[in-house]
FIKOLZA-1660 file (N, C-alpha, C; in steps of 0.1 Angstrom, whole numbers, plus 5000, padded with zeros to 4 digits):
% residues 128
   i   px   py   pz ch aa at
   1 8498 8901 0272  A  X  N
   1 8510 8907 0277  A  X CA
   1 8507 8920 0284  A  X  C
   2 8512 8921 0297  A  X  N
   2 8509 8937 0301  A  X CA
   2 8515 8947 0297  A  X  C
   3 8512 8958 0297  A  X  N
   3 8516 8971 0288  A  X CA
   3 8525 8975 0303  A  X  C
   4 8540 8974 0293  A  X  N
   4 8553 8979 0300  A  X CA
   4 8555 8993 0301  A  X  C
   5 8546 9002 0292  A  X  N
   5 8547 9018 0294  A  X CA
   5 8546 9020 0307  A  X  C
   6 8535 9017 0316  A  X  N
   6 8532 9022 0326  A  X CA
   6 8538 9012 0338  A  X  C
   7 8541 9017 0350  A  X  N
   7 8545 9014 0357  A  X CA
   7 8534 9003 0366  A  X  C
   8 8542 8994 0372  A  X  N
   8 8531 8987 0378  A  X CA
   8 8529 8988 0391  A  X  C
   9 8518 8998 0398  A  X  N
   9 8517 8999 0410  A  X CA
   9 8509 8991 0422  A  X  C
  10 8499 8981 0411  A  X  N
  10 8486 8973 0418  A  X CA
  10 8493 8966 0435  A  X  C
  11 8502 8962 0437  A  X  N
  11 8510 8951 0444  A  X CA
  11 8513 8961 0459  A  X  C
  12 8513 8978 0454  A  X  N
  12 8516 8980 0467  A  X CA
  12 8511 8987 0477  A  X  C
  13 8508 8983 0495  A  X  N
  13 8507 8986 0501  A  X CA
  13 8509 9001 0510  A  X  C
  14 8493 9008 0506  A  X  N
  14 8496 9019 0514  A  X CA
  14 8486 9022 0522  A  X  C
  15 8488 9030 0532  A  X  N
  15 8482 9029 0547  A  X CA
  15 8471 9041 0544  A  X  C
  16 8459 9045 0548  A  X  N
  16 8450 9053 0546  A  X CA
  16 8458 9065 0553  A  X  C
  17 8463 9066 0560  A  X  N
  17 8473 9077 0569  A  X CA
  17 8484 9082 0560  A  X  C
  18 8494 9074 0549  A  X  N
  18 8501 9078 0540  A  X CA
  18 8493 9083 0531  A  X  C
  19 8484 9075 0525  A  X  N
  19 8481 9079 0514  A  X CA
  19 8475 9093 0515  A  X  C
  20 8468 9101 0529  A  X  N
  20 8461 9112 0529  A  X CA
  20 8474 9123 0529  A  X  C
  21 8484 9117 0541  A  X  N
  21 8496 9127 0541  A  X CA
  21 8502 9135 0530  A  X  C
  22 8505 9119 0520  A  X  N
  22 8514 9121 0513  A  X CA
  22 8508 9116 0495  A  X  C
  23 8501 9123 0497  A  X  N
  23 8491 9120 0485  A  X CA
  23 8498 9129 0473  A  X  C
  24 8502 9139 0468  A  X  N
  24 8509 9142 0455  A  X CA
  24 8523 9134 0454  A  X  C
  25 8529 9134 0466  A  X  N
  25 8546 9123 0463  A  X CA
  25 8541 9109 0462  A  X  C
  26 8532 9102 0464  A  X  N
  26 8529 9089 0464  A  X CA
  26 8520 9084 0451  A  X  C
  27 8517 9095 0443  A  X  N
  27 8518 9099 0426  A  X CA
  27 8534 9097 0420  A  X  C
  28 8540 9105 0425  A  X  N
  28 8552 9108 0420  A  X CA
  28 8559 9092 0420  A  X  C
  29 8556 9088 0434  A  X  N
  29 8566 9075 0434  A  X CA
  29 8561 9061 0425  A  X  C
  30 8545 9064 0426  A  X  N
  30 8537 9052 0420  A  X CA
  30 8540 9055 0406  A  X  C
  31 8543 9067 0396  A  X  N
  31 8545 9071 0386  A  X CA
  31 8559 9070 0380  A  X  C
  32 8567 9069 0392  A  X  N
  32 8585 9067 0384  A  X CA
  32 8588 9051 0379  A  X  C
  33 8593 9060 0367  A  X  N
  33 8598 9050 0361  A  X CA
  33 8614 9041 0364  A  X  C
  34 8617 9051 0374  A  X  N
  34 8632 9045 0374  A  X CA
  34 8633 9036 0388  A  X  C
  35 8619 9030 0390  A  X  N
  35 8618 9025 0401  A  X CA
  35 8607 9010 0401  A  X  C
  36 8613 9000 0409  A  X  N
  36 8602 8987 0400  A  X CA
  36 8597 8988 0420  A  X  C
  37 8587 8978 0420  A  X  N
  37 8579 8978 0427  A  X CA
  37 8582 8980 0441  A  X  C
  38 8587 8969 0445  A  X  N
  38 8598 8970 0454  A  X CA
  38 8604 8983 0464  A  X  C
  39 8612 8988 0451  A  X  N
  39 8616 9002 0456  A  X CA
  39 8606 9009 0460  A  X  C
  40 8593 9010 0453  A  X  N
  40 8581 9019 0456  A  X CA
  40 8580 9015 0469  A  X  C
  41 8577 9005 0471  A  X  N
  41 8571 9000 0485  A  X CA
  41 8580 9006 0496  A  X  C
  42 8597 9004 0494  A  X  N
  42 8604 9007 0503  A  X CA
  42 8599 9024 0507  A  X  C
  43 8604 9034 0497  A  X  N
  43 8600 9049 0498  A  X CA
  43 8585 9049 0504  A  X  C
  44 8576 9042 0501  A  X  N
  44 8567 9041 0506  A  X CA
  44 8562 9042 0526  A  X  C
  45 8574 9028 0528  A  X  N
  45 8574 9027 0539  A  X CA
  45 8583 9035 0548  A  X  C
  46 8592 9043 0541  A  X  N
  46 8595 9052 0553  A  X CA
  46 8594 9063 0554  A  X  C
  47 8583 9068 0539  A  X  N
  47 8577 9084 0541  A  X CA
  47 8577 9086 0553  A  X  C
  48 8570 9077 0566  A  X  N
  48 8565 9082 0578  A  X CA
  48 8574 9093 0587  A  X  C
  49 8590 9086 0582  A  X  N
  49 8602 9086 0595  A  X CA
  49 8613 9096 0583  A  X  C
  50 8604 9101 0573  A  X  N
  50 8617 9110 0567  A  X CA
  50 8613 9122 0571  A  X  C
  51 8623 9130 0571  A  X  N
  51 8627 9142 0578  A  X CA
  51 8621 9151 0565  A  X  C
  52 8612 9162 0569  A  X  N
  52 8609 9174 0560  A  X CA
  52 8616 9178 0546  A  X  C
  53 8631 9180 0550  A  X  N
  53 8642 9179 0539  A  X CA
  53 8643 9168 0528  A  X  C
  54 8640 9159 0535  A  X  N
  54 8645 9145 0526  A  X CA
  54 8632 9145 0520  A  X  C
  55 8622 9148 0527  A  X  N
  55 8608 9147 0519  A  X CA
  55 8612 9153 0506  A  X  C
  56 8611 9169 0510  A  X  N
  56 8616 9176 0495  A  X CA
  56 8624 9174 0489  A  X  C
  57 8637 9167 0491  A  X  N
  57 8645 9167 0482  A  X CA
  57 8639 9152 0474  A  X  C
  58 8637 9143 0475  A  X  N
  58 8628 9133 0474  A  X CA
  58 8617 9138 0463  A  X  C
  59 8611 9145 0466  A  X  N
  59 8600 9152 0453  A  X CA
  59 8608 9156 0447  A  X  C
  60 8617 9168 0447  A  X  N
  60 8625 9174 0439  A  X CA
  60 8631 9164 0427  A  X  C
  61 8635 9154 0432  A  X  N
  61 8641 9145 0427  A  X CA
  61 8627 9135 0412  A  X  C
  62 8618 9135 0420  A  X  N
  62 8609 9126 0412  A  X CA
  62 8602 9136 0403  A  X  C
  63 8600 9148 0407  A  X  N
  63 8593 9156 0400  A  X CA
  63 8606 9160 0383  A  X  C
  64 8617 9162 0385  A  X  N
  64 8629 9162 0383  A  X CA
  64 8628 9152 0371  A  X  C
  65 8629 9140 0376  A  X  N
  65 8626 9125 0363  A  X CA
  65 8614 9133 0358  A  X  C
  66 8602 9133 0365  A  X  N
  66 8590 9135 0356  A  X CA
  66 8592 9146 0345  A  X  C
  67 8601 9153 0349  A  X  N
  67 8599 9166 0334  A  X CA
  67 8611 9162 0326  A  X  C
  68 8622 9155 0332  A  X  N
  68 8633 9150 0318  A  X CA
  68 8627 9142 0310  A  X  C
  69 8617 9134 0318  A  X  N
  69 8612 9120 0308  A  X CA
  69 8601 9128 0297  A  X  C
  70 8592 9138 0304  A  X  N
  70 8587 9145 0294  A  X CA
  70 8589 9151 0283  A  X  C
  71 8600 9156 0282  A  X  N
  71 8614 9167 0278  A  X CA
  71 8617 9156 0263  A  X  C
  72 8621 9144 0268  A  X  N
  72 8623 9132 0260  A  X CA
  72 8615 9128 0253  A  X  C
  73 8600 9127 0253  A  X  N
  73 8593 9121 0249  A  X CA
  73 8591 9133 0240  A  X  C
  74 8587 9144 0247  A  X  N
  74 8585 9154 0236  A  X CA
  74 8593 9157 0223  A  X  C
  75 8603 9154 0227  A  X  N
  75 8618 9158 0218  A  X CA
  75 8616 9145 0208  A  X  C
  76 8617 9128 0214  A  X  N
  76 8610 9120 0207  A  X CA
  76 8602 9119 0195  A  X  C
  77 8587 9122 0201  A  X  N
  77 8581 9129 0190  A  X CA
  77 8583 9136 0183  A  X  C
  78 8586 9150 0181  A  X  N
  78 8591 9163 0172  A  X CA
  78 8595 9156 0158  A  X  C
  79 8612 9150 0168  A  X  N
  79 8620 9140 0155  A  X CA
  79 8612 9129 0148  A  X  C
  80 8602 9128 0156  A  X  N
  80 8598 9114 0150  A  X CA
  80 8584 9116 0137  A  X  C
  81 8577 9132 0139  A  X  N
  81 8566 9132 0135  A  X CA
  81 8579 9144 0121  A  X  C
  82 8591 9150 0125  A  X  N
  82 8597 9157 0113  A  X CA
  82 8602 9148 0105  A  X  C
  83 8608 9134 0109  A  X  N
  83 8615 9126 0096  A  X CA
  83 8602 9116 0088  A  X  C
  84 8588 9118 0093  A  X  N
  84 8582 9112 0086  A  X CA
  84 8579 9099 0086  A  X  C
  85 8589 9097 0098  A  X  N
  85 8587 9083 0105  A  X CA
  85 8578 9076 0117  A  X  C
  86 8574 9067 0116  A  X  N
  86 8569 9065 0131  A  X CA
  86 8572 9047 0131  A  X  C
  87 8576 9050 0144  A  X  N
  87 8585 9032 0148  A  X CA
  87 8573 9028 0156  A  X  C
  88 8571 9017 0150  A  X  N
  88 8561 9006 0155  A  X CA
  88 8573 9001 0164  A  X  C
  89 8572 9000 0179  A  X  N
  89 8579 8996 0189  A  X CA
  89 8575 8978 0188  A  X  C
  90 8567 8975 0190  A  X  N
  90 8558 8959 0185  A  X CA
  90 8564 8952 0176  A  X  C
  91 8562 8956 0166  A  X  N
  91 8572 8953 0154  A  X CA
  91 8586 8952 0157  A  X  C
  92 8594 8963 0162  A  X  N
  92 8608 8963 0164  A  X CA
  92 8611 8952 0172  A  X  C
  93 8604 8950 0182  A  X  N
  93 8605 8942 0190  A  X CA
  93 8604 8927 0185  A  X  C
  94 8592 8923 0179  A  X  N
  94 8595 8913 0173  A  X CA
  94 8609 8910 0161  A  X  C
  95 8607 8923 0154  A  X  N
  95 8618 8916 0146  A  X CA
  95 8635 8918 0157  A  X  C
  96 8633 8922 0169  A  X  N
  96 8648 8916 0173  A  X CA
  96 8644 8901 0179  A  X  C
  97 8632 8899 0184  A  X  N
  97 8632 8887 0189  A  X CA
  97 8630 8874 0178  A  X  C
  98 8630 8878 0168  A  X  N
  98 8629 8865 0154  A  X CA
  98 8644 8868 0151  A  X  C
  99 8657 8880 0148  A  X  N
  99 8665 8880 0148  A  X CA
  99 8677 8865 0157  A  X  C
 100 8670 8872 0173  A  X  N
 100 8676 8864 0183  A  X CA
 100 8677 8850 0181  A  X  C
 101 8666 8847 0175  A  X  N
 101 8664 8833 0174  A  X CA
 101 8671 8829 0164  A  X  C
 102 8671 8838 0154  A  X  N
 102 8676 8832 0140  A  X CA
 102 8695 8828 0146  A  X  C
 103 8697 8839 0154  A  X  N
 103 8710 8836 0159  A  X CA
 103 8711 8826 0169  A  X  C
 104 8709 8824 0174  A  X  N
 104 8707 8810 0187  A  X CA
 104 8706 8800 0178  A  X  C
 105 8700 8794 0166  A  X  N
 105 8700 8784 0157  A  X CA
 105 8709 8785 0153  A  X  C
 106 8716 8794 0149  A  X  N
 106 8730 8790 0142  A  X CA
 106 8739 8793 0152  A  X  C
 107 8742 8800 0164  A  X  N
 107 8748 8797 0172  A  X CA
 107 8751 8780 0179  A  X  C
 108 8735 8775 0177  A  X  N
 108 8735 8756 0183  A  X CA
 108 8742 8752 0172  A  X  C
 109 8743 8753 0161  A  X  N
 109 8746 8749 0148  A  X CA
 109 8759 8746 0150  A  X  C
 110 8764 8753 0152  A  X  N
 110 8782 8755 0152  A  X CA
 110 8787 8746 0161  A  X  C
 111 8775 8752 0180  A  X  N
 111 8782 8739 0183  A  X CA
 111 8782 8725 0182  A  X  C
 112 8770 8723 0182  A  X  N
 112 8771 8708 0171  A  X CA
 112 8781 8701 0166  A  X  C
 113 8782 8713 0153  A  X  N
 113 8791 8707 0142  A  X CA
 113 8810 8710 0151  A  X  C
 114 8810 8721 0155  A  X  N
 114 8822 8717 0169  A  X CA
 114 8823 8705 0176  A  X  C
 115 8811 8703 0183  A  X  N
 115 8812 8689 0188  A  X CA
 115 8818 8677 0182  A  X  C
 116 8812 8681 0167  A  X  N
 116 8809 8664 0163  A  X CA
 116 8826 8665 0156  A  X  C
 117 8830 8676 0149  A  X  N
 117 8845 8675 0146  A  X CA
 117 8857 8675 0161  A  X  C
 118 8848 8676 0172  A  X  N
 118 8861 8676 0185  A  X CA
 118 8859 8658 0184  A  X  C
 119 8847 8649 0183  A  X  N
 119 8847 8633 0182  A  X CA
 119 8851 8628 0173  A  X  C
 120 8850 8637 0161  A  X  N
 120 8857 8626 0151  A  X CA
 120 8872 8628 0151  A  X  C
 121 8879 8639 0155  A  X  N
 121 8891 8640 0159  A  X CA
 121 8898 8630 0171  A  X  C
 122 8892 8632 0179  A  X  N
 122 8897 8625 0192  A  X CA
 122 8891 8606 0187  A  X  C
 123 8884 8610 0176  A  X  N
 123 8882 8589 0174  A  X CA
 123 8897 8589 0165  A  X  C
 124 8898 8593 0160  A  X  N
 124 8909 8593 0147  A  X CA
 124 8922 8596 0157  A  X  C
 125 8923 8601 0172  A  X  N
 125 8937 8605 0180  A  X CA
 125 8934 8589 0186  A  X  C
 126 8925 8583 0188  A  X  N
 126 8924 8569 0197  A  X CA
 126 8928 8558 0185  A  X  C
 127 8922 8558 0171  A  X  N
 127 8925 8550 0161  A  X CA
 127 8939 8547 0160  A  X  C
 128 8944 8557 0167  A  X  N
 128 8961 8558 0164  A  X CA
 128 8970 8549 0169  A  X  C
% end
């Protein structure tokens, strides 16, 4: 399974011309989290044709996530290393996905047994 912490940037196309130009924002974009591949590629492809402003405000923006998510993470930890706790995310995850299942089984369950009381009703409305 690939590791979801990090963003995945392998897939996208950059030009030796962008990448020299725009070499710290094309960190920033390859590094945001609030953006799946796609999006990168788009921002990517029209670094060429954006205006000075939009450039900056564009960093401002990514640099912006980069220190809230930091801010988070840090804050994260603090709480996490002062209550004494530390959350196995792996774990958590499995036990919601053995939860899930446990409910989908008894979710099929019900309908079933719905089913089979809507046929034995409707045999017993035809018996009639």
């Amino acid at each position: 399974m690939a590791d979801q912490s990090q963003p995945q940037t392998s897939a996208l196309v950059i030009s030796p011309e962008i990448q020299e130009k725009f070499g710290s924002l094309l960190a920033l974009i390859q590094g945001s989290e609030s953006m799946n591949n796609e999006e990168r590629q788009y921002w990517i492809n029209i670094l060429p044709v954006m205006t000075p402003e939009q450039i900056k405000n564009l960093d401002d923006i990514l640099t912006n996530e980069k220190k809230q998510l930091a801010a988070i993470d840090e804050k994260y930890s603090k709480e996490a290393a002062g209550s004494g706790k530390v959350i196995d995310s792996k774990a958590m995850e499995e036990k919601i996905k053995t939860k899930k299942k446990q409910r989908e089984k008894i979710e099929k369950a019900a309908a079933e047994k719905e089913e089979q009381t809507e046929e034995e009703i409707l045999g017993k409305i035809q018996a009639m």
